[in-house]
Rosetta silent file (secondary structure, phi, psi, omega in degrees, C-alpha in Angstrom):
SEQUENCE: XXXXXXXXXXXXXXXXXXXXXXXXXXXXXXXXXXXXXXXXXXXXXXXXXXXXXXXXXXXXXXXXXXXXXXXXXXXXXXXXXXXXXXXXXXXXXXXXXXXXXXXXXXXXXXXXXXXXXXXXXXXXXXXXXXXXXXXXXXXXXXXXXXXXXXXXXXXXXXXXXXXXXXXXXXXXXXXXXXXXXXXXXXXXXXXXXXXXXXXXXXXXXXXXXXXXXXXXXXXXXXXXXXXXXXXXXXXXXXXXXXXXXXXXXXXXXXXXXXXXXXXXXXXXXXXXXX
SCORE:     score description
SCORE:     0.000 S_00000001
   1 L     0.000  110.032 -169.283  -57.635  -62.699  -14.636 S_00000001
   2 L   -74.606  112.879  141.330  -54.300  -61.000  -12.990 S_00000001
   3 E  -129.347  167.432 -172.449  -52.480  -59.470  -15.807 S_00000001
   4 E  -146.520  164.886 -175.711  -50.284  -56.215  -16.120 S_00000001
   5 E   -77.798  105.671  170.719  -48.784  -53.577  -18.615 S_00000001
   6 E  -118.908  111.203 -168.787  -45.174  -55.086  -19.123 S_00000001
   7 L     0.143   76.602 -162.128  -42.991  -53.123  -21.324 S_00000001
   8 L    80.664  -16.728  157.134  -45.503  -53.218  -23.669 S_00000001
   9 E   -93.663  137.973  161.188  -47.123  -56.350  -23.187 S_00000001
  10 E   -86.381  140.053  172.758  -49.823  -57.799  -20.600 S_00000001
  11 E   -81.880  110.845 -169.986  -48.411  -59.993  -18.611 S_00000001
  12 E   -92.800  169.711  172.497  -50.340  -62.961  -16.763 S_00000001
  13 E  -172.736  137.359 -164.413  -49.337  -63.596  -13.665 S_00000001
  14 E  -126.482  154.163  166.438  -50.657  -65.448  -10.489 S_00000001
  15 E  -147.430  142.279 -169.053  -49.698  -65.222   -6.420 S_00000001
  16 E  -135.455  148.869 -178.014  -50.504  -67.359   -3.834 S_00000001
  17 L    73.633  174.889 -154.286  -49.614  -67.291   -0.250 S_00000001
  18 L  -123.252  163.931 -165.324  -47.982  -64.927    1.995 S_00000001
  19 L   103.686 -175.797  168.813  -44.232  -64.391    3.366 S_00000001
  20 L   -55.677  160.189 -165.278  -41.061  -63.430    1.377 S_00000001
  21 E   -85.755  142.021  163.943  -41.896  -63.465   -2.349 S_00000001
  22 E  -137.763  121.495 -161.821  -40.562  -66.780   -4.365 S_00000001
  23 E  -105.218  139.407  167.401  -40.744  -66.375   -8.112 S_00000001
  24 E  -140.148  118.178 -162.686  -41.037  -69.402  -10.477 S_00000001
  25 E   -73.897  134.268  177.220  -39.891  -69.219  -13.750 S_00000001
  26 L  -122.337  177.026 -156.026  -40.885  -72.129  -16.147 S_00000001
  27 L   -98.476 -175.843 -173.066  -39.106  -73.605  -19.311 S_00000001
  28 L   -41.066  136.026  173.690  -39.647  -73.410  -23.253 S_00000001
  29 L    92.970  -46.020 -166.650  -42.828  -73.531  -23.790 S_00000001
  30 L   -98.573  143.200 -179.995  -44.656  -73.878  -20.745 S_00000001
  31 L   -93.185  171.239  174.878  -47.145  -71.959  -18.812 S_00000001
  32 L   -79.290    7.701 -176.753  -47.584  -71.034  -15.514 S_00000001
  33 L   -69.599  -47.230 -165.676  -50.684  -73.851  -14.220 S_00000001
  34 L   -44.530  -16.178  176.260  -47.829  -76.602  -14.290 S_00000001
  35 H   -64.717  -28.046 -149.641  -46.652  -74.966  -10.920 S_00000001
  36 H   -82.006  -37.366 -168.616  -49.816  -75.794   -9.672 S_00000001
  37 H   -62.525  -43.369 -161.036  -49.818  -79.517   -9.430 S_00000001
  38 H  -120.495  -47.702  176.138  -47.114  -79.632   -6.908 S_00000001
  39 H   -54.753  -47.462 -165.509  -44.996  -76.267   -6.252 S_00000001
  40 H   -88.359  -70.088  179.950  -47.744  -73.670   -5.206 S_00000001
  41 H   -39.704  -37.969  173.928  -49.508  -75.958   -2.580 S_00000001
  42 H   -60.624  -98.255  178.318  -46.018  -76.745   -1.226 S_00000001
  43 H   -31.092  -39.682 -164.977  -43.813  -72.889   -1.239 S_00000001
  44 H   -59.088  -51.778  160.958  -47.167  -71.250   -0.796 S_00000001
  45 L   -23.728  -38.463  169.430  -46.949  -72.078    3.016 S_00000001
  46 L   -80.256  -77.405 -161.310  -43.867  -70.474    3.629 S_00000001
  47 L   -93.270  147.386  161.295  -43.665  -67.951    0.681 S_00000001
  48 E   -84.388   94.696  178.612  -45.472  -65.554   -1.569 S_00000001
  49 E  -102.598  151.562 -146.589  -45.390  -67.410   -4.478 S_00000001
  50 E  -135.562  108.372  154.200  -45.112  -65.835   -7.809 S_00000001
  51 E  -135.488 -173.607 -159.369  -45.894  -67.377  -11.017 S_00000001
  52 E  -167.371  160.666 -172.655  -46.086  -65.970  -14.396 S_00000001
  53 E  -117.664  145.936  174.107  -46.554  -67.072  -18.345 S_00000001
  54 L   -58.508  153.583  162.265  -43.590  -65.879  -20.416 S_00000001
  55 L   -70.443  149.873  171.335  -44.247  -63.678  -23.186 S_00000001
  56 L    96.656  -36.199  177.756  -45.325  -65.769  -26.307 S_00000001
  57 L  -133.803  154.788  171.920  -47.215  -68.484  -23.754 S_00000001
  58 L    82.534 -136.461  174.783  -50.416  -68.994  -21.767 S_00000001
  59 L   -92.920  -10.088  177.794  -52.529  -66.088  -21.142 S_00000001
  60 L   -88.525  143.512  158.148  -49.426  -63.475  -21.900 S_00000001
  61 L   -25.541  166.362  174.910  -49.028  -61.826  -25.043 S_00000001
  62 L  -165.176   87.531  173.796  -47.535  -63.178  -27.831 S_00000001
  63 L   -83.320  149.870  169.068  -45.871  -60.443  -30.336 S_00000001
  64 L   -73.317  103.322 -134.118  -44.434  -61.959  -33.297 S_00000001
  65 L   178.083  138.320  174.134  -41.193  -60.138  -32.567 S_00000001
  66 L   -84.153  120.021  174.297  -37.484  -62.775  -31.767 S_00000001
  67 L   -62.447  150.290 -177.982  -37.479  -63.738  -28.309 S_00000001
  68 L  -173.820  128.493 -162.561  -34.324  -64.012  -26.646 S_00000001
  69 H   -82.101   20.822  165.032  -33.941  -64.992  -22.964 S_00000001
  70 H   -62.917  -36.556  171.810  -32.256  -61.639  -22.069 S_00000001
  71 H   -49.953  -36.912  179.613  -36.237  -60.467  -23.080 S_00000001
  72 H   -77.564  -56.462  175.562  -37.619  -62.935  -21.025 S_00000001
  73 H   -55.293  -68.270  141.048  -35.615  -61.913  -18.347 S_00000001
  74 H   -16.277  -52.083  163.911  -36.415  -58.244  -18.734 S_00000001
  75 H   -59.452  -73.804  175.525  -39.894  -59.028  -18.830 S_00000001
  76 H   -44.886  -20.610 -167.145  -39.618  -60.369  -15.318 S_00000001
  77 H   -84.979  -30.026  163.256  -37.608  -57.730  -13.819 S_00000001
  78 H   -90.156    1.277  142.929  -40.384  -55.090  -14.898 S_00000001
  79 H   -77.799  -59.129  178.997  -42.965  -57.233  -13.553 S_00000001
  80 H   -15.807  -40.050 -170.347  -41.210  -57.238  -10.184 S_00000001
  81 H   -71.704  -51.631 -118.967  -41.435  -53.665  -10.476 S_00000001
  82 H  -123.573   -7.982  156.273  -44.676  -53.079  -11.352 S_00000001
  83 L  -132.276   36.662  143.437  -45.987  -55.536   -8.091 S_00000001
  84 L    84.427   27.105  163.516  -43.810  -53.620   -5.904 S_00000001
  85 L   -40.880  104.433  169.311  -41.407  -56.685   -5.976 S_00000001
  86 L  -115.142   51.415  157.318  -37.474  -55.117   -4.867 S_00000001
  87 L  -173.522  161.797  151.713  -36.204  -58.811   -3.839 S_00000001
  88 E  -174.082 -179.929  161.531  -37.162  -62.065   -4.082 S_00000001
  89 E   -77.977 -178.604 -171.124  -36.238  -65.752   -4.534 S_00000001
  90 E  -163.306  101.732  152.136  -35.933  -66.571   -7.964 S_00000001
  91 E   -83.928  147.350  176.498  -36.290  -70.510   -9.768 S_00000001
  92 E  -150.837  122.225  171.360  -35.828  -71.073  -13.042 S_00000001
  93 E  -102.935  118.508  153.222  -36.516  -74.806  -15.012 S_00000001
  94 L    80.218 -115.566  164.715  -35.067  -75.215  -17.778 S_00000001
  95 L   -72.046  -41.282 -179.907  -35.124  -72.179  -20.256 S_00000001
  96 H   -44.035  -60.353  179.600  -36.593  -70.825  -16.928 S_00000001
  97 H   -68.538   -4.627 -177.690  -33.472  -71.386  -15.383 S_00000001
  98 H   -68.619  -53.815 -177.089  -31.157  -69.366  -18.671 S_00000001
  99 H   -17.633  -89.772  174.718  -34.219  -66.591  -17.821 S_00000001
 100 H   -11.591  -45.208 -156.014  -33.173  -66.928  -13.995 S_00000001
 101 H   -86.692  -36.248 -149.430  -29.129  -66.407  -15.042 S_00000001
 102 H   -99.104  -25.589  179.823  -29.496  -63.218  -16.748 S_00000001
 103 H   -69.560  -38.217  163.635  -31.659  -61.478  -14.243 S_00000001
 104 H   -34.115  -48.159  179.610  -28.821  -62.843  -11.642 S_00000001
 105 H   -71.124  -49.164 -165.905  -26.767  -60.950  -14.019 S_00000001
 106 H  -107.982  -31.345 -145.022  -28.308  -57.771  -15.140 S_00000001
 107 L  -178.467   58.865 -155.372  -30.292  -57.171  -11.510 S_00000001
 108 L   -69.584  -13.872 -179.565  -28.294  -58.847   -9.001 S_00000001
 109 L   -56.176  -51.070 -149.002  -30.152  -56.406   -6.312 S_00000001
 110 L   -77.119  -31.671 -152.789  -33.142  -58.166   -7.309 S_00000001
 111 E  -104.501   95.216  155.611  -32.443  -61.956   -6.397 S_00000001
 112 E   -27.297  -93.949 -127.877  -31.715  -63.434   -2.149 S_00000001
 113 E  -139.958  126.437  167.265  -31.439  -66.734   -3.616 S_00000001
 114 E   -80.451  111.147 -178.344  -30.900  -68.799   -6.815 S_00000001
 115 E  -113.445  132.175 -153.073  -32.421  -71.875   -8.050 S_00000001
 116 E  -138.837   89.980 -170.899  -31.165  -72.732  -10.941 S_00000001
 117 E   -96.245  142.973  154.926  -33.209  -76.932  -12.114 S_00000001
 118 L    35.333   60.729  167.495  -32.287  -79.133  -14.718 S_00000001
 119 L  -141.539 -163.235 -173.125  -30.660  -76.165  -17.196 S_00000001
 120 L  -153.090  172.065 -178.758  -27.155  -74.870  -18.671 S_00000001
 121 L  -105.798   22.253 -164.204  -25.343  -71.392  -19.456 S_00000001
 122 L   135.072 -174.984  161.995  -24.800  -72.324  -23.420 S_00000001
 123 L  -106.888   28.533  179.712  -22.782  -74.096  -25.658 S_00000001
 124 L  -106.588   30.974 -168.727  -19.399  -72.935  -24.954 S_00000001
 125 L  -106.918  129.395  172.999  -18.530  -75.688  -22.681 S_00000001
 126 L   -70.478  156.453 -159.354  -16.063  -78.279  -24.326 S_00000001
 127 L    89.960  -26.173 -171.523  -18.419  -81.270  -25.301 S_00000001
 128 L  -110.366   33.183 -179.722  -21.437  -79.231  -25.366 S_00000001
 129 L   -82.078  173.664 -178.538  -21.734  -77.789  -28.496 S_00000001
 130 L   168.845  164.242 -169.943  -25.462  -77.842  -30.422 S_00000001
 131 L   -70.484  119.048  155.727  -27.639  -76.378  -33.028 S_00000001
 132 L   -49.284  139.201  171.429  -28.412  -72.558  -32.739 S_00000001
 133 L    95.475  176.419 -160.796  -31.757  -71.768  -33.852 S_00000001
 134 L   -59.967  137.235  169.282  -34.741  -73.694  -34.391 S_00000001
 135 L   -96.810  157.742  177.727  -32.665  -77.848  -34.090 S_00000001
 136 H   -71.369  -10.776 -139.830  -33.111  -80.376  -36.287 S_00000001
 137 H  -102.849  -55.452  177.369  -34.061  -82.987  -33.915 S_00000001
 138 H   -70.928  -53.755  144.454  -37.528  -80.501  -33.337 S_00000001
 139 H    -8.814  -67.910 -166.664  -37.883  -79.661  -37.191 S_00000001
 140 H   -59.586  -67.449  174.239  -38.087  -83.447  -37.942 S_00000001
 141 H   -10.360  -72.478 -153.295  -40.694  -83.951  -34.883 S_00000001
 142 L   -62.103  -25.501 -156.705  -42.986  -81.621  -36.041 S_00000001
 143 L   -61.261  134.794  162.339  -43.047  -83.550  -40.114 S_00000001
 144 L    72.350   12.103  177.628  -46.786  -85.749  -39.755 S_00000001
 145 L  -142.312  154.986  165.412  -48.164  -84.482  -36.676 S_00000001
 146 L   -54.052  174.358 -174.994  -50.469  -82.149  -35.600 S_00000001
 147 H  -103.394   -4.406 -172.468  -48.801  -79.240  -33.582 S_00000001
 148 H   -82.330  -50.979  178.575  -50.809  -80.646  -30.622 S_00000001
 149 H   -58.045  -30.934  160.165  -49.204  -84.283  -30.810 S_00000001
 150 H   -29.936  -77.372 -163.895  -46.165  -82.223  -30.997 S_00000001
 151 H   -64.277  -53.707 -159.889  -46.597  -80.265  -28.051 S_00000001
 152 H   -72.606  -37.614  172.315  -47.934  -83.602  -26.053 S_00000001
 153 H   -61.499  -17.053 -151.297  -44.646  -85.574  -27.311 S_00000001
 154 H  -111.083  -43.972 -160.835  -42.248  -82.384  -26.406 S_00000001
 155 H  -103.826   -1.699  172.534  -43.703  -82.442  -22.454 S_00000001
 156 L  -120.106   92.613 -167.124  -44.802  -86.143  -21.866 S_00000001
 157 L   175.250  171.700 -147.010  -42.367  -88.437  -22.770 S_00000001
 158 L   -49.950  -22.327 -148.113  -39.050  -90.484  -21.669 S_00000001
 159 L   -70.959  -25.379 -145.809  -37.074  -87.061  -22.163 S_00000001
 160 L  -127.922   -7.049  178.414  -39.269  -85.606  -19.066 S_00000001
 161 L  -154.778  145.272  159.109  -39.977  -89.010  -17.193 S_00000001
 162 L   -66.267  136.571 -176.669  -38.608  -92.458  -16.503 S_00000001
 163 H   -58.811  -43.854 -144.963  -40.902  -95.229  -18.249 S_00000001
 164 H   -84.225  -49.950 -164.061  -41.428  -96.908  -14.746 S_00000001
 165 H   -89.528  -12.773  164.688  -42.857  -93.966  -13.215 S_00000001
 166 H   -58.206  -31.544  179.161  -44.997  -92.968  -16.076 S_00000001
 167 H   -73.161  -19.885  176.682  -46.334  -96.834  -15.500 S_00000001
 168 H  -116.737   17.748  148.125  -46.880  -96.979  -12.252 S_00000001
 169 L  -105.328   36.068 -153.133  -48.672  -93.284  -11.941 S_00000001
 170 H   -72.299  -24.655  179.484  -50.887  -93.596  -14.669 S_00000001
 171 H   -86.443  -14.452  151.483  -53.824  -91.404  -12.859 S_00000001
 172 H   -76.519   -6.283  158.592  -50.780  -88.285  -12.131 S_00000001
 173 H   -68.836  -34.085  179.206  -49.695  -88.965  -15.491 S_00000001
 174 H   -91.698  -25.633 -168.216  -53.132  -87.942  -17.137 S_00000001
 175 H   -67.153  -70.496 -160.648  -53.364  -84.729  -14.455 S_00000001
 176 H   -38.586  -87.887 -166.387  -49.727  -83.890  -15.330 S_00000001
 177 H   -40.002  -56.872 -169.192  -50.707  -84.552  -19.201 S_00000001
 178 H   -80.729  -10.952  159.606  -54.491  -82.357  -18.817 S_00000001
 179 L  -122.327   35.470  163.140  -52.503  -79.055  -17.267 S_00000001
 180 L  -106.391  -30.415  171.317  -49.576  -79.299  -19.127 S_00000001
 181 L   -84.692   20.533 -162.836  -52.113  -79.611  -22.482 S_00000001
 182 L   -84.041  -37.039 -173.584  -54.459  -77.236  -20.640 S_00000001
 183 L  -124.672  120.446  149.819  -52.461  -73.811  -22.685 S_00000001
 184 L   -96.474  122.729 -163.698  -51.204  -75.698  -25.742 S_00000001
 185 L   -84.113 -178.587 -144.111  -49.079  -72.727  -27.013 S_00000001
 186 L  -115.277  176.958 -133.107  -49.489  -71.683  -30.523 S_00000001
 187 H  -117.410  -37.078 -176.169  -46.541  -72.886  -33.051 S_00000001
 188 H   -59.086  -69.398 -148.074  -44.613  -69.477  -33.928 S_00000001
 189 H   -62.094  -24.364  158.284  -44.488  -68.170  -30.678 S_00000001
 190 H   -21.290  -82.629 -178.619  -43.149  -71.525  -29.698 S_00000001
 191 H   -56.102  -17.377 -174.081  -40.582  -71.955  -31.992 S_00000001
 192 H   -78.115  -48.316 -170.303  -39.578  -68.285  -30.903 S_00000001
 193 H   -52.042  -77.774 -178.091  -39.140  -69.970  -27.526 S_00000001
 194 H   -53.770  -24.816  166.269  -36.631  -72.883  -28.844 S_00000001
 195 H   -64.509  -52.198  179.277  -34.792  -70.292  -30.727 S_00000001
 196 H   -74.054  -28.542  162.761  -34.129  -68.399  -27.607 S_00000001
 197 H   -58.059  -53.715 -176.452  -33.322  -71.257  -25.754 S_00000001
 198 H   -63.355  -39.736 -172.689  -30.638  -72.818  -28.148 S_00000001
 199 H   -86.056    8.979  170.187  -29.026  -69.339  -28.752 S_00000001
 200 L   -60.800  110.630  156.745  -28.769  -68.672  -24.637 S_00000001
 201 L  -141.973  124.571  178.410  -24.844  -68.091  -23.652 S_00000001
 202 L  -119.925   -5.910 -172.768  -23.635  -67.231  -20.196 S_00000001
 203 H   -33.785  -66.649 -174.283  -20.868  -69.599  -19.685 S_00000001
 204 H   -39.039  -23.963 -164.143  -18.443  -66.617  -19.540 S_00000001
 205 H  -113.015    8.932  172.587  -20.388  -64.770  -17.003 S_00000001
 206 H   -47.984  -37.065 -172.553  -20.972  -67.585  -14.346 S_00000001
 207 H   -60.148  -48.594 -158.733  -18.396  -66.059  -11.976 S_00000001
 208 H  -100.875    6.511  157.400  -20.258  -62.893  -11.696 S_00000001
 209 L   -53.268  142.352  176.999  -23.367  -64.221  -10.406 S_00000001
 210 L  -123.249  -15.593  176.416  -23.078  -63.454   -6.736 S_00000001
 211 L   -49.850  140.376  164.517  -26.061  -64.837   -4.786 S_00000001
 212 L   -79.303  164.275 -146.483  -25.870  -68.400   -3.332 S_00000001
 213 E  -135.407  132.128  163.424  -27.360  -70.583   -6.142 S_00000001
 214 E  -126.902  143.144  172.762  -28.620  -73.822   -5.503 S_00000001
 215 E  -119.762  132.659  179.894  -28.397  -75.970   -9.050 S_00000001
 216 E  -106.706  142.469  137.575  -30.766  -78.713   -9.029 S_00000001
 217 L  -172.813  152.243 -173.082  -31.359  -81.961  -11.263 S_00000001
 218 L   -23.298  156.528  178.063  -32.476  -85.223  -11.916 S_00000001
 219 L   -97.982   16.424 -148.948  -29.903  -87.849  -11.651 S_00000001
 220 L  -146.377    4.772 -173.204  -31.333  -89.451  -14.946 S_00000001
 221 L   -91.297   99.068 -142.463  -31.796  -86.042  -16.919 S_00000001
 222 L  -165.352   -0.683  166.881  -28.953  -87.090  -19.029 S_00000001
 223 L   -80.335  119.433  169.435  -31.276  -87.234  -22.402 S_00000001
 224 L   -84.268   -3.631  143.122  -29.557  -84.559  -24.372 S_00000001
 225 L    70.728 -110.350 -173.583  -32.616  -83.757  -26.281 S_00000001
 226 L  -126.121  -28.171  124.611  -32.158  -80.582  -28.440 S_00000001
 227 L   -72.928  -58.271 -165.964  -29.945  -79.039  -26.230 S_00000001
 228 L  -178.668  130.533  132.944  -27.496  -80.516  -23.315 S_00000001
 229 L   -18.854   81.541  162.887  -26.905  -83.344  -20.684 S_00000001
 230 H   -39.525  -24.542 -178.967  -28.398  -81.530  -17.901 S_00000001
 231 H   -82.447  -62.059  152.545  -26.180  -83.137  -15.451 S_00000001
 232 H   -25.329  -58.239 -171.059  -23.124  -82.173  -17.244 S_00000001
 233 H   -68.715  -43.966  173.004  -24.366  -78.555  -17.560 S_00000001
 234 H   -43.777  -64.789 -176.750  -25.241  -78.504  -13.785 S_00000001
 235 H   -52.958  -24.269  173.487  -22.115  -79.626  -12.822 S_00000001
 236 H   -66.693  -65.405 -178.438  -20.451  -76.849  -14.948 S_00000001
 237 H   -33.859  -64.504  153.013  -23.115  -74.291  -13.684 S_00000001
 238 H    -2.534  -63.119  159.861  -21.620  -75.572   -9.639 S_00000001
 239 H   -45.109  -68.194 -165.077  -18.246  -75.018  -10.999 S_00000001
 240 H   -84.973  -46.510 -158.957  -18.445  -71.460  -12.472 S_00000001
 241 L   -86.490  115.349  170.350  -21.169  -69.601  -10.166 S_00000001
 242 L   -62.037  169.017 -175.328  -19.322  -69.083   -6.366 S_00000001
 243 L    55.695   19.700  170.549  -21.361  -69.936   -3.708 S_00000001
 244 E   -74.989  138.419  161.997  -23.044  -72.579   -5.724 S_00000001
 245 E  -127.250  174.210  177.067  -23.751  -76.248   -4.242 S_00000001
 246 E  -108.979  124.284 -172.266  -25.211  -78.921   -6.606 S_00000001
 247 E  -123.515  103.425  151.162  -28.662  -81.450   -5.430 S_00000001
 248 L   -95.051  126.207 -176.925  -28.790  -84.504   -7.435 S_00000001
 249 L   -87.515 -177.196 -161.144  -32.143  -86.026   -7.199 S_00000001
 250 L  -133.117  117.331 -140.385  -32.058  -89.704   -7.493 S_00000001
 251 L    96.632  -64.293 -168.880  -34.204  -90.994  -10.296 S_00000001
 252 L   -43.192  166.245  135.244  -35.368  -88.170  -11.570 S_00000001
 253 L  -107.754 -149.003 -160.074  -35.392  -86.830  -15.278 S_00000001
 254 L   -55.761  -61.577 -130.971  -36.169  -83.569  -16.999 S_00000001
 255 L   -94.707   33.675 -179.944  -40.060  -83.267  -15.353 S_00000001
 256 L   -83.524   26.107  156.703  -38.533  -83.893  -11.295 S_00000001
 257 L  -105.069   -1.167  139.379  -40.945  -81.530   -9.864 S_00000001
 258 L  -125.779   -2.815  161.223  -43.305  -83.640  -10.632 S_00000001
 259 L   -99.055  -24.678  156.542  -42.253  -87.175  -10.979 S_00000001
 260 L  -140.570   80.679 -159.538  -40.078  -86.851   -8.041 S_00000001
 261 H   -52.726  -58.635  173.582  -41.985  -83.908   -6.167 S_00000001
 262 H   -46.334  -61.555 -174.950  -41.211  -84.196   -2.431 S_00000001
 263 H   -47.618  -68.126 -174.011  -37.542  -84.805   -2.909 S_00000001
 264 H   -37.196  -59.926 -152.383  -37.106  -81.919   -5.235 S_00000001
 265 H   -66.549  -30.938  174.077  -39.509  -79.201   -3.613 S_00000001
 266 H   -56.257  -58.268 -159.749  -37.617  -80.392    0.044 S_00000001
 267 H   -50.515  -32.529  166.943  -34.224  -80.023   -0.852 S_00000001
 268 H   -61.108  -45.614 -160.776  -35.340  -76.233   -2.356 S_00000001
 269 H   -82.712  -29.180  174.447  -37.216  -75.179    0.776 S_00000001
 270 H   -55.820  -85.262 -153.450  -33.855  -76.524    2.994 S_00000001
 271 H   -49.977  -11.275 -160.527  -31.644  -74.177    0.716 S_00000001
 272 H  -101.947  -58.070  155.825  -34.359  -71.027    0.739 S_00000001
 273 H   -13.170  -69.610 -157.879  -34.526  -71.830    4.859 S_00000001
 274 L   -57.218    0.000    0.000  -31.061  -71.643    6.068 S_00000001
């Protein structure tokens, strides 16, 4: 089991394939197997891919301690170190991509190239305001359920797929569903997670990313969930970070790295290419 001493924690962490190193960050919640269905068989050809469970999920620690994704971000930059990492590519989904923003920020040395899927830099965008802190919209969820139907409701459902393709994939629908429930993370360190996501703000500091940034997302990820219109946020994220371009995939929602894999993973491997 590949784990390491990370400023104070072990760290899991997996790598497959050979070439430049491409690190992939994953969102609230989520562990690092979900890479597996589609991403790592793809990138591994080309790259040395790098994937890793957040503190708090998966096989990594999980101190009860407030999370914050400056923390997260930290965490990765002393793993880099600590597998002789000085560059790499760098993805981020989701919370993955606020992770993704700060290391851009804080260790700009560190990063070629920026992928920055289906996320935002905050709530300081007009229109985009939302609850700091745990939301209510997750609170409520949780009232009558098990923390597992929780957890199966927060990563399989309309917010992360269009009904039609959950209907007409129903046998990639249960693998997606048996390694996304495969680590069901445990309900503090969760909730630690959704804290640090909703309190993430970078809006101000978009400018000083300097890398070229590709921002990717669904054209349908437009459920505003607990946070933000992804599409909206992208298009800000475009806006503020120079050298940015924008890839809308067509269809997709929150989950298009796996409901609409090929499009997504080319359109990455074009921008990591050129």
């Amino acid at each position: 089991m590949p784990s390491i001493d990370v400023r104070g924690i072990r760290m899991y962490y997996e790598i497959h394939g050979e070439g430049f190193p491409f690190i992939l960050v994953a969102g609230t919640g989520t562990h690092s197997q979900t890479w597996k269905i589609n991403q790592v068989p793809y990138f591994s050809k080309k790259f040395k891919v790098v994937i890793l469970d957040n503190r708090g999920i998966g096989k990594s620690d999980k101190p009860d301690v407030k999370y914050s994704t400056r923390m997260f971000a930290e965490d990765l930059s002393a793993l880099m170190d600590a597998l002789g990492l000085e560059r790499a590519h760098v993805l981020g989904h989701s919370m993955g991509g606020r992770i993704a923003q700060w290391l851009a920020l804080d260790q700009p040395r560190k990063i070629e190239k920026l992928v920055l899927a289906a996320t935002g830099s905050g709530q300081y965008v007009e229109g985009m305001q939302y609850t700091r802190g745990v939301p209510l919209n997750t609170a409520l969820s949780l009232l009558g359920k098990s923390f597992e139907e929780f957890i199966r409701g927060q990563f399989i459902d309309d917010f992360w797929y269009n009904p039609d393709f959950v209907k007409k994939s129903p046998e990639l629908m249960k693998q997606i569903e048996q390694v996304f429930m495969s680590q069901i993370p445990e309900a503090r360190p969760y909730l630690r997670h959704v804290i640090a996501r909703q309190e993430h703000e970078t809006t101000a500091r978009l400018s000083e990313i300097s890398m070229p940034t590709l921002v990717i997302v669904g054209e349908n990820d437009r459920i505003r969930g607990d946070s933000t219109d992804h599409v909206d946020s992208s298009k800000v994220l475009a806006e503020k970070i120079p050298n940015a371009e924008l890839v809308v995939i067509p269809r997709a929602r929150h989950g298009m790295f796996w409901e609409e894999s090929s499009a997504t993973n080319e359109a990455i491997m074009s921008f990591l290419c050129r």
